[in-house]
C-alpha positions in Angstrom: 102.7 184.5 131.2 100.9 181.5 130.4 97.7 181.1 127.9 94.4 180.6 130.3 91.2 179.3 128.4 88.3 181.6 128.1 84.8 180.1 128.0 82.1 181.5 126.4 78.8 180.3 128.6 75.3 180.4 127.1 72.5 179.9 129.2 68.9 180.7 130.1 67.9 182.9 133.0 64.1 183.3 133.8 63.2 184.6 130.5 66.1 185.7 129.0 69.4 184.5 127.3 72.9 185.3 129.2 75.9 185.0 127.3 79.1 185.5 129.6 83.0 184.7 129.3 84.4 183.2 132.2 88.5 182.3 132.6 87.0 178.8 135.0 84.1 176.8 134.3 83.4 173.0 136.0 81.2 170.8 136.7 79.8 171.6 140.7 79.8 169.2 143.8 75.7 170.1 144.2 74.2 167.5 141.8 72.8 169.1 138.5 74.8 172.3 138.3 78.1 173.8 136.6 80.4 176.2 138.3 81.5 179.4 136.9 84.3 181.5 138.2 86.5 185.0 137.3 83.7 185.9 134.8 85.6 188.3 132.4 83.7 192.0 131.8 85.1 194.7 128.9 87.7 197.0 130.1 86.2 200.2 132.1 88.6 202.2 129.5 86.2 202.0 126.9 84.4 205.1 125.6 81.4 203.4 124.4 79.6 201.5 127.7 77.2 198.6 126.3 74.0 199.1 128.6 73.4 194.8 128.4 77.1 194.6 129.6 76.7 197.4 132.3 73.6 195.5 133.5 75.6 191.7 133.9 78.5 193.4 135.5 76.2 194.8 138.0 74.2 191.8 138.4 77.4 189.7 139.2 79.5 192.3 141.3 81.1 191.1 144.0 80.1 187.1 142.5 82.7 185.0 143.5 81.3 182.2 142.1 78.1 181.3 140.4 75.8 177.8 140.0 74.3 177.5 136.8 71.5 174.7 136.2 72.5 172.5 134.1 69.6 172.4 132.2 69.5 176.3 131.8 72.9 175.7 129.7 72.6 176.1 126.4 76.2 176.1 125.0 79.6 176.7 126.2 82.7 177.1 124.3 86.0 177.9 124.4 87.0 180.9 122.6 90.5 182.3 122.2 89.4 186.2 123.9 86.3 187.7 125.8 84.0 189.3 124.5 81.1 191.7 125.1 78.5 190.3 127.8 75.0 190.0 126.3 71.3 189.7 127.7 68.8 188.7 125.3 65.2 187.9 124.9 64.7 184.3 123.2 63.4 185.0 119.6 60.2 183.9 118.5 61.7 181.0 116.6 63.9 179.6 119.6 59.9 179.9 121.5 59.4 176.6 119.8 61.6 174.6 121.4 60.7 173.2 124.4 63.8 171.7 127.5 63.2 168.0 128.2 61.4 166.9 131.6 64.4 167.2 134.1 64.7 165.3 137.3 65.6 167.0 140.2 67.1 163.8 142.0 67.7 160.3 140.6 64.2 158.1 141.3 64.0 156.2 143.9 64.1 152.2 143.3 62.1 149.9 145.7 64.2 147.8 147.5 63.8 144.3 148.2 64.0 144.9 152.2 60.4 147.5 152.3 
């Protein structure tokens, strides 16, 4: 069976920090976004059921794929195994840091023929 990557995807969500594992990640067609796909969830076999896992599984049943802004991303990596799903709030410190202005579409030059 042969070795697939596992990405660890970081990003922010409203007002809160996702952290997901996902076996696909690229960047999207639709300008400004990243796909993720086959987002990876702990085994159902555990005896212990994280409620922050529990809560991204049910917000991405039945996901086939997901859009993530690009500039909601915070990190991604590539880890060697999944791990545990986690929602966070931003700490106090991280409250400090501000996202740069983003465009939504490139600007518009005047052309020569207006």
């Amino acid at each position: 069976m042969p070795n697939h990557p596992v990405y660890k995807v970081i990003f922010h969500n409203g007002d809160q920090v996702f952290e997901v594992f996902a076996r696909q990640i690229y960047q999207s067609d639709m300008w400004g976004f990243i796909e993720i796909e086959e987002l990876l969830f702990g085994e159902r076999s555990q005896l212990l059921v994280d409620p922050a896992e529990e809560k991204l599984k049910n917000e991405f049943a039945g996901v086939k794929r997901s859009y993530i802004p690009m500039h909601s991303v915070v990190r991604i990596d590539e880890v060697e195994k999944e791990g545990p799903a986690k929602v966070t709030e931003p700490s106090a410190a991280s409250g400090k840091v501000t996202n740069l202005p983003f465009a939504k579409f490139p600007p518009k030059t005047p052309s020569s023929d207006d």
